[in-house]
Every structure is written in C-alpha cells, then in structure tokens.
C-alpha positions in Angstrom: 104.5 96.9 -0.2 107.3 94.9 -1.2 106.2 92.2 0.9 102.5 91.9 -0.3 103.7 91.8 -4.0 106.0 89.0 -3.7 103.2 86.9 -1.6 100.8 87.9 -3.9 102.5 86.6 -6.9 103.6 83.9 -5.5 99.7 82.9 -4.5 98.8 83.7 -7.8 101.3 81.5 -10.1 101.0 78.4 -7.3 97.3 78.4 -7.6 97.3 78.8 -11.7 100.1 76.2 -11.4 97.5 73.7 -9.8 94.8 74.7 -12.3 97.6 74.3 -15.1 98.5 71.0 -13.7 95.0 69.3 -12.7 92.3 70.8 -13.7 92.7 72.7 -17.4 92.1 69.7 -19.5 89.2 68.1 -17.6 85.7 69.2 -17.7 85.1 70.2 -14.2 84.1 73.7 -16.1 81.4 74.5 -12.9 84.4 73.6 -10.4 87.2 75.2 -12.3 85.0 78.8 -12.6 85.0 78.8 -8.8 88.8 78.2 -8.5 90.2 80.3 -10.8 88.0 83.6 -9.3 88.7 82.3 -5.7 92.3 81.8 -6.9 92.3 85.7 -7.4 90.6 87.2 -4.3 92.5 84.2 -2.5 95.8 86.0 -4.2 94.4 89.8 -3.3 93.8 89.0 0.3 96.6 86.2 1.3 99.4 88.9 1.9 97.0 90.3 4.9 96.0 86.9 6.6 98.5 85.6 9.3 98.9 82.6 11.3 100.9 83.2 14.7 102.9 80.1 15.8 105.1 80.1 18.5 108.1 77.5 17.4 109.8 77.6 20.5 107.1 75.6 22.2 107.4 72.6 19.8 109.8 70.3 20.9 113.1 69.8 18.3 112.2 72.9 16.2 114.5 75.3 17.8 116.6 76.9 15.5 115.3 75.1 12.3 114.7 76.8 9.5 112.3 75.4 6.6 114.5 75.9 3.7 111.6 74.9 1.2 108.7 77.3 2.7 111.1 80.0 3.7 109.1 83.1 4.8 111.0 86.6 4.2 110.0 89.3 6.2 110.5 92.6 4.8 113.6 94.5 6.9 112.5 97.8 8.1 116.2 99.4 8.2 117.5 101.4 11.4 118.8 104.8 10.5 121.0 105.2 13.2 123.0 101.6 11.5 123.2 102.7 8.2 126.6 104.3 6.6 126.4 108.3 5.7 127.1 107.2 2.4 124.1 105.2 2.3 121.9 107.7 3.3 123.3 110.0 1.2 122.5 108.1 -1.7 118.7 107.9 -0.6 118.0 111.2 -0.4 119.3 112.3 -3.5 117.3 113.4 -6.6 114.4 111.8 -7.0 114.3 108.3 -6.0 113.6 104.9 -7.8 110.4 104.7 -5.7 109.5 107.8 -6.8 109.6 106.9 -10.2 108.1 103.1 -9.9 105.0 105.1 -8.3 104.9 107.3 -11.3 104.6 105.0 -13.6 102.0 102.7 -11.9 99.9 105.1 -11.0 99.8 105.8 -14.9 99.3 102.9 -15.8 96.5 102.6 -14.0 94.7 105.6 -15.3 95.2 104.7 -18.4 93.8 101.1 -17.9 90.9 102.5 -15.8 90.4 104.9 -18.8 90.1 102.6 -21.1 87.8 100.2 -18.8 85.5 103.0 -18.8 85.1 103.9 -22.1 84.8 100.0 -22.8 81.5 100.4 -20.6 80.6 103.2 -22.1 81.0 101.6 -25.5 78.7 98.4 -25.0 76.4 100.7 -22.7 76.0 103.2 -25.6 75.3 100.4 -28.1 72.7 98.3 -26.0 70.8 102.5 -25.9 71.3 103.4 -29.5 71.2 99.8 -31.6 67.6 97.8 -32.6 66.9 95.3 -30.2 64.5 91.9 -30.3 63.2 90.4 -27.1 64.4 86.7 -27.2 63.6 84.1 -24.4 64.7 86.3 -21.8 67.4 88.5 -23.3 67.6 91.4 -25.7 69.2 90.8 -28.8 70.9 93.8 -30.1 71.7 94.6 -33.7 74.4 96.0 -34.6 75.7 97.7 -38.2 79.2 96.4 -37.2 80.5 93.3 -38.1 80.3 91.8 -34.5 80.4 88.0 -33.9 77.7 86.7 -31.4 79.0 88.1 -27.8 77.1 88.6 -24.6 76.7 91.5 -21.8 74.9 90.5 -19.1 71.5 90.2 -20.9 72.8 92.1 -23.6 73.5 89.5 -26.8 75.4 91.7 -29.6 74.8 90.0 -32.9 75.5 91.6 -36.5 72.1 93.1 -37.5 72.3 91.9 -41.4 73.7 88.5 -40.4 71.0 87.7 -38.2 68.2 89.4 -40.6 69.7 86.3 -43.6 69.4 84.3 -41.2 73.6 83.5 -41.4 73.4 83.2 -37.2 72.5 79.6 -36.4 70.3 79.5 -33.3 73.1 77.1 -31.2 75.1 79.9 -31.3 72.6 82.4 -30.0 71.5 79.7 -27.2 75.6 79.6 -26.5 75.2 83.6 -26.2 72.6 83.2 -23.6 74.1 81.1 -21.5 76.9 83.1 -20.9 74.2 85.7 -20.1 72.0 83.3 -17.6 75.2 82.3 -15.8 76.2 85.8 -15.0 79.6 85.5 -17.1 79.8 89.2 -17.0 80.6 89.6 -13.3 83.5 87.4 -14.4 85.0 89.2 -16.7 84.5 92.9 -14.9 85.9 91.5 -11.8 89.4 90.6 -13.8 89.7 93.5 -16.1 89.2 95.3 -12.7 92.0 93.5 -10.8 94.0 93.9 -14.1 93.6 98.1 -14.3 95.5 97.8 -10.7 97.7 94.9 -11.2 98.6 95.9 -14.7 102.5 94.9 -14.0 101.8 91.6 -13.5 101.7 89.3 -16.5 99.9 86.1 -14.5 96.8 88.2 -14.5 96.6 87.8 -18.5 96.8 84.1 -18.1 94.0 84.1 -15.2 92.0 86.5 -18.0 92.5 83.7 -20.8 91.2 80.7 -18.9 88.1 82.5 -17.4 87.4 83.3 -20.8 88.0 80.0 -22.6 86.2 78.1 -19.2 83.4 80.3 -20.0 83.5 79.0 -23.8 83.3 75.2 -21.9 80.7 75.9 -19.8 78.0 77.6 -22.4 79.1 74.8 -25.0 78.3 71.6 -22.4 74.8 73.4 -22.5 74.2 73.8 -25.9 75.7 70.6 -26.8 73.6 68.6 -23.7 70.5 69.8 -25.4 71.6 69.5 -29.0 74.3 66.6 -28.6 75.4 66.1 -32.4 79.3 67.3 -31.8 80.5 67.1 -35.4 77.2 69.2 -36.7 77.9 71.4 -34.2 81.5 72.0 -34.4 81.3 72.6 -38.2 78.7 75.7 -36.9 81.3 77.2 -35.3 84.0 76.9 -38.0 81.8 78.4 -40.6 81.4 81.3 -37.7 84.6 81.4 -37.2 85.7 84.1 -39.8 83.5 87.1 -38.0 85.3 90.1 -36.6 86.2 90.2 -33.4 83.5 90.7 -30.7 83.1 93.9 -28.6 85.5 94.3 -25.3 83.9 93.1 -21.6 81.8 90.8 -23.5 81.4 87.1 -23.3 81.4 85.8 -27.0 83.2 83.1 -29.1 86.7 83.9 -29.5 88.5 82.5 -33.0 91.9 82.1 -30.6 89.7 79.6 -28.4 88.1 77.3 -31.3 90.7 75.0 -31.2 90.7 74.2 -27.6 87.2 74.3 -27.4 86.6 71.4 -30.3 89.5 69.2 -28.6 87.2 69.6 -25.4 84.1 68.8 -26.7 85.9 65.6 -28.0 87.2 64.7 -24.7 85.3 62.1 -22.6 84.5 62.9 -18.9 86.9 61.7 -16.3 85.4 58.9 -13.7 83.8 59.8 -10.7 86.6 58.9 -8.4 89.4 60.7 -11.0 87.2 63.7 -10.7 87.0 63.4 -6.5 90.7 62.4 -6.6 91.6 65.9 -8.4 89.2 67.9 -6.6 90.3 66.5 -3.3 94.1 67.0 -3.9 93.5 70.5 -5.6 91.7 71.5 -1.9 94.5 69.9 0.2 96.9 71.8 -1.8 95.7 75.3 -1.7 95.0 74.4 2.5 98.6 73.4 2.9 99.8 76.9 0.7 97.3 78.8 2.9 99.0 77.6 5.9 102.4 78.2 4.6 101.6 81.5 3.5 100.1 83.0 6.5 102.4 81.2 9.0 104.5 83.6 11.2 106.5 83.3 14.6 104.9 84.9 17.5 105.7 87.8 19.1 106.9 86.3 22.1 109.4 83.7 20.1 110.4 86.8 18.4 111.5 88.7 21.4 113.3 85.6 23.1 115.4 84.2 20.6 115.3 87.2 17.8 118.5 88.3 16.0 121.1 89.2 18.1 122.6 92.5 18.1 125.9 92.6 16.6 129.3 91.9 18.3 131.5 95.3 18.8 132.6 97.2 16.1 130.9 95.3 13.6 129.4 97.2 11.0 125.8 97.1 9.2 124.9 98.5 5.7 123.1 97.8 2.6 123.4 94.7 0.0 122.4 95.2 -3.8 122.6 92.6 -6.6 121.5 90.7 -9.7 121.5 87.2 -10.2 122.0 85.9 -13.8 121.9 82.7 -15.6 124.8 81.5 -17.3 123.1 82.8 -20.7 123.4 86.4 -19.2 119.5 86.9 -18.3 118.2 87.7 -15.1 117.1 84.6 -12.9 114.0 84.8 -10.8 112.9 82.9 -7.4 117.0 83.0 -6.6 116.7 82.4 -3.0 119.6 84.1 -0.7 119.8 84.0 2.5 122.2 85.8 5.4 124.4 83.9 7.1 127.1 84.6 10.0 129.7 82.9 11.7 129.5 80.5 14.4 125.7 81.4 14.4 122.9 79.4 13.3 121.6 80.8 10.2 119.0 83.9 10.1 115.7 84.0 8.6 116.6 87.0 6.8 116.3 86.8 3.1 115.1 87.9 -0.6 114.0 86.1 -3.3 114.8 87.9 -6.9 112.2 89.1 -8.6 111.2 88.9 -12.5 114.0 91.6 -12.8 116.6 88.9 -11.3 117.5 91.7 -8.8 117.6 91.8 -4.9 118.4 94.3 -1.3 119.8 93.7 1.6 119.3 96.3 4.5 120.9 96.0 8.1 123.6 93.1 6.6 126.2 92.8 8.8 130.1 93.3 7.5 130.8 89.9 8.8 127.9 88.1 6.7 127.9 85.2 4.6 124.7 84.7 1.7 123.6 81.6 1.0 122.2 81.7 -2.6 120.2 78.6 -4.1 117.9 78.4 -7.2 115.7 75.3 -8.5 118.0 73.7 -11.0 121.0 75.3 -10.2 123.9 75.2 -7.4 123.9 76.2 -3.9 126.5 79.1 -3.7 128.1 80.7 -0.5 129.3 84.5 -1.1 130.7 86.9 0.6 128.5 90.3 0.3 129.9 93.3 -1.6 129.3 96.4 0.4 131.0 99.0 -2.3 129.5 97.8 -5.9 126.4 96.0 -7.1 126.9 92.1 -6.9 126.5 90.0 -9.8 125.3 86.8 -8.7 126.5 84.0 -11.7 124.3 80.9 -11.4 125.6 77.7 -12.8 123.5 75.1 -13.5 123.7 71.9 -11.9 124.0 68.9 -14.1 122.6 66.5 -11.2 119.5 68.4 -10.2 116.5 66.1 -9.4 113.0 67.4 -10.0 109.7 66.4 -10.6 107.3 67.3 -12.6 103.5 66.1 -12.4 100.7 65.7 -15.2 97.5 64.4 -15.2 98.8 60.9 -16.5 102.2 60.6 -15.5 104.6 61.7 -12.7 108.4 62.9 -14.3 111.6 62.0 -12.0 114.3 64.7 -13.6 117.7 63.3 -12.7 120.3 64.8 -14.8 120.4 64.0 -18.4 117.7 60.7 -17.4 114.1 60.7 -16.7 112.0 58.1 -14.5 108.3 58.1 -15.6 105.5 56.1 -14.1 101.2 56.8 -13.6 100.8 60.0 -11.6 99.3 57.7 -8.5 102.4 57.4 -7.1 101.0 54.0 -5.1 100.5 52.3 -8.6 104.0 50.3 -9.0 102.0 47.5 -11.4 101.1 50.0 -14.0 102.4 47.7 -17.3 105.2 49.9 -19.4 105.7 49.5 -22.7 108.2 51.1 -24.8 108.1 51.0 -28.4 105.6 48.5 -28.4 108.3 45.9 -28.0 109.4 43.3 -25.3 110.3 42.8 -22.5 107.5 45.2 -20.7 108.3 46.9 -17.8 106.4 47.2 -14.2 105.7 50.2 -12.5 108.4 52.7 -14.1 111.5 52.9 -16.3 114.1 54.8 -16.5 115.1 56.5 -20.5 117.4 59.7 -21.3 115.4 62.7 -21.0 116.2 63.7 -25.2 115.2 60.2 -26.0 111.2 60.7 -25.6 108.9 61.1 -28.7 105.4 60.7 -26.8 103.6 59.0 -23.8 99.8 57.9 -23.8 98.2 56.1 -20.9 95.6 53.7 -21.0 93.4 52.9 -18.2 90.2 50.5 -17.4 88.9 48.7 -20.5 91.0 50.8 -22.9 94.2 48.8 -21.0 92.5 45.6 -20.9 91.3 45.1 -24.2 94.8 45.8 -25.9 96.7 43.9 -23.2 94.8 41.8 -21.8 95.0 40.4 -18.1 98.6 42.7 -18.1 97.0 46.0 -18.6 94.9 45.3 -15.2 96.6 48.3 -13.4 96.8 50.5 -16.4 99.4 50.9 -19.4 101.9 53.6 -20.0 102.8 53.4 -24.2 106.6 55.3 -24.5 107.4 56.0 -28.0 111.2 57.0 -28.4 112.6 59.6 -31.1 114.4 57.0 -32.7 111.0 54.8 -33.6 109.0 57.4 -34.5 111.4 58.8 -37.0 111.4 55.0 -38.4 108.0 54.1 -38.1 106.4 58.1 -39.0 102.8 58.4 -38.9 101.8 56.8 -42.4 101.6 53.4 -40.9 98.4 54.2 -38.9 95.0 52.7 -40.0 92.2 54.9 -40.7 90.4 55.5 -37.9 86.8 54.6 -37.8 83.7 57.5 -37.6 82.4 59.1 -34.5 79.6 57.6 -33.2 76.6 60.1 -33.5 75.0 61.1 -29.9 71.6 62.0 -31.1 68.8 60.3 -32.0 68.6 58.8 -35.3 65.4 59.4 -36.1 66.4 63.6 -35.8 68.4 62.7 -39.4 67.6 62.3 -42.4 68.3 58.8 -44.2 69.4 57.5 -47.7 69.1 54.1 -48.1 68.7 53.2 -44.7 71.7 54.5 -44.1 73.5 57.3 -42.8 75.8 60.7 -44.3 79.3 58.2 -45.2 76.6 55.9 -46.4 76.0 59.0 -48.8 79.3 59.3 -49.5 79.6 56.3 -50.1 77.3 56.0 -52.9 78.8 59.5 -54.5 82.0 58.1 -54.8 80.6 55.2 -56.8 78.6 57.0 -59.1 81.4 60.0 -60.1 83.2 59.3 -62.9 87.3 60.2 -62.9 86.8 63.2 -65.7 89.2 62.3 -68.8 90.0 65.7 -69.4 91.4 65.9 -65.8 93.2 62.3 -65.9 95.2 64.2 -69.4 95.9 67.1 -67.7 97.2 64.9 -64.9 95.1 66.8 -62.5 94.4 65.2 -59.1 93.4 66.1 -55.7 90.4 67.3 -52.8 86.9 68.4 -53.4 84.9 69.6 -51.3 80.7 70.4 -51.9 78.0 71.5 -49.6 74.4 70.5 -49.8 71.2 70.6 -48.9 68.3 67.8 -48.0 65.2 69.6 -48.6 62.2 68.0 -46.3 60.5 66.6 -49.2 64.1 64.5 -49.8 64.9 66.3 -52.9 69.2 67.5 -52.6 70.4 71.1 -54.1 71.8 74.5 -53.1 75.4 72.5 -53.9 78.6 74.8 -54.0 82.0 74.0 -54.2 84.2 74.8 -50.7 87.4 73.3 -52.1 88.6 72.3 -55.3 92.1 71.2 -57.1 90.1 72.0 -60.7 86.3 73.0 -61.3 86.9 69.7 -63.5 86.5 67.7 -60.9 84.4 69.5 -58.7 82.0 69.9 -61.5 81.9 66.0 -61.6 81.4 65.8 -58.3 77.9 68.2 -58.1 76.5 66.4 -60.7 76.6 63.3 -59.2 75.0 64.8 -56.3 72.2 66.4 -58.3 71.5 63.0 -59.4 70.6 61.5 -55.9 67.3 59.3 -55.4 65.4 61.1 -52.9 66.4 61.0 -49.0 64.0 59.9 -46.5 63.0 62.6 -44.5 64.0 62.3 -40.3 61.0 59.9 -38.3 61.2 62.4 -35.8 58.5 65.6 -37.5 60.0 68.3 -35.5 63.3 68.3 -37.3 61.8 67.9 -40.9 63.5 70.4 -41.8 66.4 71.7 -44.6 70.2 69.9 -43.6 73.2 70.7 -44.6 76.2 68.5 -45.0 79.6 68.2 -47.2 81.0 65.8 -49.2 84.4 65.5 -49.6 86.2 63.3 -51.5 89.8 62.6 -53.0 91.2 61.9 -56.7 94.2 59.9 -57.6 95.5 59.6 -60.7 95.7 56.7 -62.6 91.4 57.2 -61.7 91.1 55.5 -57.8 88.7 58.2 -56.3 88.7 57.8 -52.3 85.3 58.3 -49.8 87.2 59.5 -46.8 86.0 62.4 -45.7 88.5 64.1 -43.4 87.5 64.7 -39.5 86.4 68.8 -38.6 87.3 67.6 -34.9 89.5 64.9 -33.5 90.5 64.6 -29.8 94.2 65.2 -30.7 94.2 68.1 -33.2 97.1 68.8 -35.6 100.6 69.7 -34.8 102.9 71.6 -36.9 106.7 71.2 -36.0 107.3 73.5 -32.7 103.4 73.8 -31.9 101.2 76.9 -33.0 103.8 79.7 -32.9 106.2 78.2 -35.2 103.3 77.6 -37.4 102.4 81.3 -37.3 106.3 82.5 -37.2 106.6 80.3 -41.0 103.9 81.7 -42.1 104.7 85.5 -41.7 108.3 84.7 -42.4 107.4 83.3 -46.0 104.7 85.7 -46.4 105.3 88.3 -49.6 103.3 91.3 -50.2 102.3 91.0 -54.0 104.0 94.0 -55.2 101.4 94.5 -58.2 99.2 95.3 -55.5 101.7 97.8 -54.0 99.0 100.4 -55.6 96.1 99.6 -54.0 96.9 99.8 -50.5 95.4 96.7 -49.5 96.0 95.4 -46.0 93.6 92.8 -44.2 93.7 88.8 -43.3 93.2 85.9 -45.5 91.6 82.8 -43.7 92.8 79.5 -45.5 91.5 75.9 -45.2 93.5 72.7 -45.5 93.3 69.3 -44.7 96.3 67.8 -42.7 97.0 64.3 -44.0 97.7 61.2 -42.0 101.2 61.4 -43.8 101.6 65.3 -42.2 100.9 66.2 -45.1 99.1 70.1 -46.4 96.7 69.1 -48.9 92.9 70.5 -50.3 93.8 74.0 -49.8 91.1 76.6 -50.4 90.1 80.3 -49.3 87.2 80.7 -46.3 87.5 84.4 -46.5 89.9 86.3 -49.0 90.6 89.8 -50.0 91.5 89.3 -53.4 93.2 87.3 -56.3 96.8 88.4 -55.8 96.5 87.9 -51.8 94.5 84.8 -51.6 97.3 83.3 -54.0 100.2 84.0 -52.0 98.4 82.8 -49.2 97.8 79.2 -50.8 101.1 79.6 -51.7 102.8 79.5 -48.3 100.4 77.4 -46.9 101.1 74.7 -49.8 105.0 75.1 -47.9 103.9 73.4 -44.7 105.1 70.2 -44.0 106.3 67.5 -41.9 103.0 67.9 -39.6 102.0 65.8 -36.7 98.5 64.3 -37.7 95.1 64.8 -36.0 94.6 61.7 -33.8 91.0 59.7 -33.1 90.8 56.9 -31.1 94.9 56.5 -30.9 95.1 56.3 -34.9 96.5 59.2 -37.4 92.9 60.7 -39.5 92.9 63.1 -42.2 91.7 66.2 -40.5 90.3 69.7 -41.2 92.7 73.2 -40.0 92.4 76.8 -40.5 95.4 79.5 -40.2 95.2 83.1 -40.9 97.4 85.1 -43.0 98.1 88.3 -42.7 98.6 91.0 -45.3 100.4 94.7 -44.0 101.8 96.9 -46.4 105.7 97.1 -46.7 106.9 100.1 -43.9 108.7 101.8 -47.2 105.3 102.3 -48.8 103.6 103.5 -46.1 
C-alpha cells in the first residue's frame, strides 16, 4: 500500500508539474482538459502497470544502479530475521496502522457524505425550483442568491435576477457551454477521486485547474461568437459580486476572474510553439511511464539478487526523520543501503510529506547513503536503538535548472545562467537594462540581482531591434534599475483594438467610445466650488445610447465629490445625438462608462483606465500579501459593535501607472461605518506593480474584498 501511494504521488505532482510548466498559460484549453483528467486515471492506475526488463542481458549494465530514476521496492520483512524486541514492539496495543486506517476510512465517509448530500442538494433544486426551457437546457430559478452555474443541463440562475433582466445573455450562453461540453462528468470524476484520496493535497490543485480550464473553454466560445473582449470582460466584473454558486456545478468563480481576463488578453501561441509543447508534453509523460513501470525480471532477480548475509551478522529495523536545517521535515530525501565491499543495493525510501522513513531487514553492518535536491550527499551509519534524525545541510554549490515557457534557469550557487527555453538557440540577442554591450545566447547575473525577464520573438524582436533581434530577444531588468527607473517613466499605452465589427457600434462623430470621451472631457468645466475646496480626483459614470441616439440612465460608479461627478453627467446629458450601429440587429440600448481624472490647478484628463490588460496588477508579495494587509489593517467599527453585523465589502480602485491606489468606490457594501473602513484601508495600499498592455505601465481597473467578522470577545 505503501508502495502505490508513493508512485501515485509521485505520477501525480510530475504530471501537474508538466501542466504547471507548459501548458497552464497557453490556450490549448481542448488539449489541456484531456491531460489533466488523463493525468489522474494515468496517476490511479500507474502503481499497477509494470514493465519487466531483464538488465543482466544488456551489455555494461551489471551492477548499475540509476541514481536519478531509482525504483524502491517495498521490503516485505522476514520474521524469522527480526529482533524479539522488534516484534515485540509490533504487536503491542494498537498499532500506527491501525490508527492511520481509522482515520482514513473516516475521512472518507465523511467526504462521501457530504458528496451525497451535494447531489442531493442540486438534484432536489432542479425537482422543486421554476424552470424555462432555453435552447436546449433548463434554466432553473432559484430564490437563492446563486450566480449563473451549470449541472449537466441544469443552468442555476437567481430567479429575480434573471426576471430584471440583471443576467446578461453571454453569461447564460457561457452556462451552456459548460453544459454542451459535459463539464459535469469533470467535476464528479474529481470530487470522486478526492472523497478517496482526501490526504493528498495535489488533488485540490488538479480540482482548481479543471475548474478554471473549464472557465477558458466556455469563455473561447462565447467570446468567438461575440468577440468584443473589453465589453465582455466588464460583464463579468459587474457579475462578479454574486454569491457563490452551488457545489458540483460548473459556474463562474469570483477566485478565477482574474486569470480568466489575463487569458482572454493573451494571443495564441504559433502553430509550431503549440506542436513543440504538445510534442514534448507526450515525450515526457512516455519517458515517466517507462520509468515508472520499469522492473527487473524475475530471472535477474534470482541470479544476482541480494545476497544473504555473512555469519553472525545481524538484521533489524531502521526508523528516522530527516529535517532541514530550519528544523522542518524534508520530503523526496532519498536514502539508500549500502554495505561494505559490496556494490550498492537497490534497497531504499524516499521521505514522505512527514520527512519520515523505515528500514526493514537492514543489516548491522549497513552504510545509508542519503541525498536530497539542493542539499549534500551524506553517508551514515544506521541507528538500530533510537529514531535517527537525519540533519540536511544545504549545499551552497548545487546546480539546477529550472524551465518556463520563455526561458531556461541554470541555478549555480548564488549565480544564475538564463537563455530562451530552446536550448539549441545560442543567437537569441540579450539585453540587460536596456544598455550596451548586448549579449548572445545567455548571460550569467547573481540570482538576487533579477527584477524581470520578457522575451520577444518574431516581429515583436525585429521591429525593436532590428536585424539583431532575428533569433529572438531576452529583455533583463536588474533590481538595482528598476528601483532607479520605477514604473512612472512608461508612456501610456495605446487602446485595444476592437475585434468586432464596427458597424455592431454605435458612433459619435464618426468616431468611436474615447472619441466620446474625448469630447466629454472638453466640454466639462473644472467646478470652482471644487477647485476652492481643493478637491481633486476620479469619476466614474455609466450610460446609455438609446437606439434613437438619445444618451441617459447616467449614474455615478465612482466619485472623489458629487461636485465633480455632478459636472461630469451634465455634460453627458448634453450630448448631440449618436448614430445608431449600420448593422440593424444590434440597434439596440449600450452601455458604457466614462471615466475621467481632475487635477487641480483645473487640467482634467481623458484616460480612461484599462478593465483588462495582459499583465494585471501586482501588489508587493503577489495576492496573499495583498489579502494578509488588508485583514491585518482591518478594524471593526466599534459603534457598530451593536448591530452584529458581519458580511464582505467589495471595493473598486484604479491602480495607477505610478503603483499608485486611486478612484476608490464601493461595488457592494453593507453599510456607512463598514464601507468607510474599507476605503480606508484600501486608500493604505501602495507601492504597486502596474497593469501592463503592450510592454507599457496603464492605469488599470482592480477589485479586493474585505471582510467584516465580529470581534471573538463579542461573540
């Protein structure tokens, strides 16, 4: 049993390695579906599959042992070897086994439980709820406040949200494809492996990128037939505020939003990129498959198996941990068992999460030979009387390497070596700081040194650097640079080109939506009760183009004063009339925002920040040190100690080019006090690395949450 978990782990976090690696960022979302659920019955069934191979019959393989691809059998121990004491010690009480079984075998009633009454749940409400035939499916309404999420043909949308029309029909056709792609088998077959592979964390990760692949695959639909990205991504981020959709359905998750915009910004990889991935991705899991299920023979076994001990020499049990030089456990700690003037055995452990490993049928006259990726090789003399504590030291010289999609890593002690990921490409021009001389092929910094690395390839290369950027570029930025140049030197970046039809828009002028803008910010006047109060800032309004060309239903989304925004809506009120779209089918009501900045002494600025850039914002330590600041600075307001209130308030902000937090307002509050102290702390971040678009630092659109519990005292 021992055996087929530590295979079957190991399959599992190689193959979600390779995904990790290759394949999460690029949009092979049909290819990537069938790897990660092959990656799981691969990881399932591996442990059982076996390859006999007789090494005795290749010439120079006797007696080598493949230190790398080491394959540890499990020891069945004799009982006739094994000290009284020992036995002793096995048969008393009830055992560690004993206990371990316990405990998985509730675990998994409890999961299974639980996946039950999830069924039950979604079965129960697709019998009891109103429910609307729709191309195909069955919308159910529910009287819970359920975002748009999908079983089978089962689409669970809130029944008063869709009734005022608040559910825009992109996000039910995203609904249904997750239904006409059979998502659902999916996501039963995980939570299935899950209720019986509960203890093993890398199933969770499997779970997440199903789920957010899933998100890719219904969004390349609905975007392929309704291909305006920006109109679409603001759909989802006026969505994104719903409650939480029902368990074992497909449906938009709020946690996912963010990967899924930077996605839908991403361009497809070329043809031969994607068969280049694909092809290595296959060659790798063929050459783990083979290495996984390779075994000796019988017949190799039984000629030149281990030998039987020399008189008198005694064999017995080996326990240990090994532990990093911070004092936690260390996993994948290889040891092997050695003995004197004898080559060395295939007889091993690797350590587990836990750090900890056994021994059975050692021999008194043993040596272990203990080596761990990035730390020494040790050789120890086993402790027969005590558990051994294994002390791993790490080793200052270690050489690794580490592979992205972009770039290949040589670790060599405190220095790294960074080149393209083809290894064959040794023209690839490097340039560092943007300064010469440029490099060819690699170079060689100290690891601490690097800020950022971007590669450019194809035109991109050719049409910053010419006839030199033939073989691709590789653009190093160093810590010492960035902290000189920062991120307020970038250019605005321009607008992204639209990807439908023009005709499908309405016009004003002739022109397009920053054409609109445009014209807004020359018509609003900087109010002179806000330039003597000294008030500046973002505003934000949304509007409506009614078919006949006529603009209304504005209403402020963010605001440093109703001053200004009040300013700003009468200048929309006073728009000529739009033209209405060429194309008659969508004549019909559009929405759009326009946001604009005021800075004192009276300059007022068109530059409506990005909802979606290919680079999204960064604060300081990535998302959780974002989340971490905010509940760290958090206070409940202790006026509303008396109330009792506990819930989630959602805040937008616009992310400068400067890193900057600025144009904070409230999506979804739950009351003065709270919504306050939520601007509050969000009006602390700082220092953040800017949404990019085209390689240059835009003002950009983000959303955090911030959460509201009552002090434990006054509970």
């Amino acid at each position: 049993m021992t055996a087929y978990i530590i295979k079957s782990s190991l399959s599992m976090i190689f193959l979600f390695g390779l995904y990790w690696i290759l394949l999460r960022k690029e949009k092979f979302f049909v290819f990537n579906r069938f790897f990660l659920i092959a990656s799981v019955v691969f990881s399932l069934l591996a442990p059982f599959i076996s390859v006999p191979v007789n090494l005795s019959s290749a010439p120079g393989l006797e007696g080598f042992i493949p230190g790398n691809y080491l394959s540890v059998p499990e020891i069945i121990p004799d009982s006739s070897s094994i000290t009284e004491s020992v036995i002793t010690t096995r048969n008393s009480g009830y055992g560690i086994q004993q206990v371990l079984l316990v405990l998985y075998i509730t675990g998994v009633v409890i999961l299974l439980v639980r996946f039950l009454r999830n069924l039950y749940s979604i079965i129960n409400k697709g019998r009891t709820s109103e429910k609307i035939s729709y191309k195909g499916c069955r919308l159910v309404l529910t009287s819970e406040p359920t975002g748009p999420c999908c079983f089978f043909d089962y689409i669970f949308l809130n029944g008063d949200d869709y009734r005022n029309g608040r559910i825009d029909k992109d996000l039910i056709s995203h609904e249904m494809e997750h239904s006409r792609q059979f998502h659902s088998f999916d996501i039963i077959l995980i939570e299935l492996v899950r209720v019986f592979y509960w203890f093993n964390p890398v199933y969770l990760l499997y779970e997440r990128a199903i789920r957010i692949n899933h998100e890719y695959l219904a969004d390349n639909v609905v975007i392929d037939g309704n291909p305006d990205i920006q109109v679409y991504a603001g759909k989802l981020l006026n969505f994104i505020t719903c409650s939480s959709n029902i368990s074992l359905t497909s449906g938009s998750n709020n946690s996912f939003t963010k990967m899924r915009l930077m996605m839908m910004m991403k361009s497809r990889s070329a043809t031969t990129g994607t068969v280049a991935r694909i092809a290595f991705t296959l060659c790798a899991v063929t050459v783990f498959f083979l290495l996984m299920s390779f075994r000796e023979s019988d017949n190799k076994i039984t000629e030149t198996g281990p030998q039987p001990p020399p008189a008198g020499v005694q064999e017995t049990l080996v326990k240990g941990i090994a532990l990093g030089e911070d004092g936690k456990p260390v996993m994948l700690v290889t040891i092997i068992v050695g003995h004197p003037g004898e080559t060395p055995t295939d007889i091993g452990v690797q350590t587990g999460p836990d750090g900890r490993f056994e021994l059975r049928n050692i021999r008194r006259d043993a040596s272990l030979l203990v080596s761990g990726i990035g730390y020494k090789n040790q050789v120890l003399k086993p402790d027969f009387n005590s558990e051994m504590i294994i002390r791993m030291v790490k080793d200052p010289d270690y050489r690794g390497t580490v592979r992205t999609a972009d770039f290949t890593f040589y670790h060599e002690g405190e220095f790294v070596r960074i080149r393209m990921a083809e290894d064959k490409n040794t023209e690839a021009l490097i340039v560092v700081d943007g300064r010469k001389p440029y490099f060819r092929g690699e170079v060689t910094l100290k690891r601490d040194e690097v800020a950022s690395a971007k590669a450019l390839r194809g035109k991109e290369a050719t049409d910053k650097y010419g006839e030199e950027g033939t073989h691709g570029v590789i653009e190093i930025t160093t810590r010492q640079q960035a902290a000189v140049t920062g991120m307020n030197t970038a250019p605005p970046a321009s607008r992204l080109k639209q990807t439908r039809d023009p005709n499908d828009y309405p016009t004003f002028r002739g022109g397009d939506l920053l054409e609109f803008q445009e014209w807004i910010a020359s018509v609003v006047n900087y109010p002179d009760e806000a330039k003597s109060r000294k008030i500046e800032g973002w505003v934000s309004v949304n509007y409506t183009i009614n078919p006949d060309g006529n603009v209304s239903s504005t209403a402020t989304t963010t605001s440093a004063d109703p001053v200004l925004s009040d300013e700003v809506i009468r200048a929309i009120r006073s728009s000529p009339k739009w033209d209405p779209p060429k194309n008659n089918e969508t004549a019909k009501p559009y929405n759009s925002t326009v946001t604009l900045k005021f800075e004192l002494p009276g300059r007022i600025i068109a530059d409506p920040p990005f909802v979606v850039v290919e680079a999204m914002p960064m604060y300081p330590g990535g998302d959780g040190e974002l989340l971490n600041f905010i509940k760290n600075n958090t206070k409940y307001p202790v006026e509303a100690a008396a109330e009792q209130t506990e819930g989630r308030v959602i805040v937008r902000f616009i992310v400068t080019t400067e890193g900057k937090t600025e144009g904070i307002s409230v999506l979804k509050g739950i009351g003065p006090l709270f919504d306050a102290e939520a601007v509050r702390v969000v009006s602390l971040l700082k220092d953040w690395q800017p949404g990019m678009q085209n390689g240059k630092a835009v003002n950009t659109w983000y959303m955090v949450p911030v959460n509201f519990s009552l002090p434990q005292a006054n509970k």
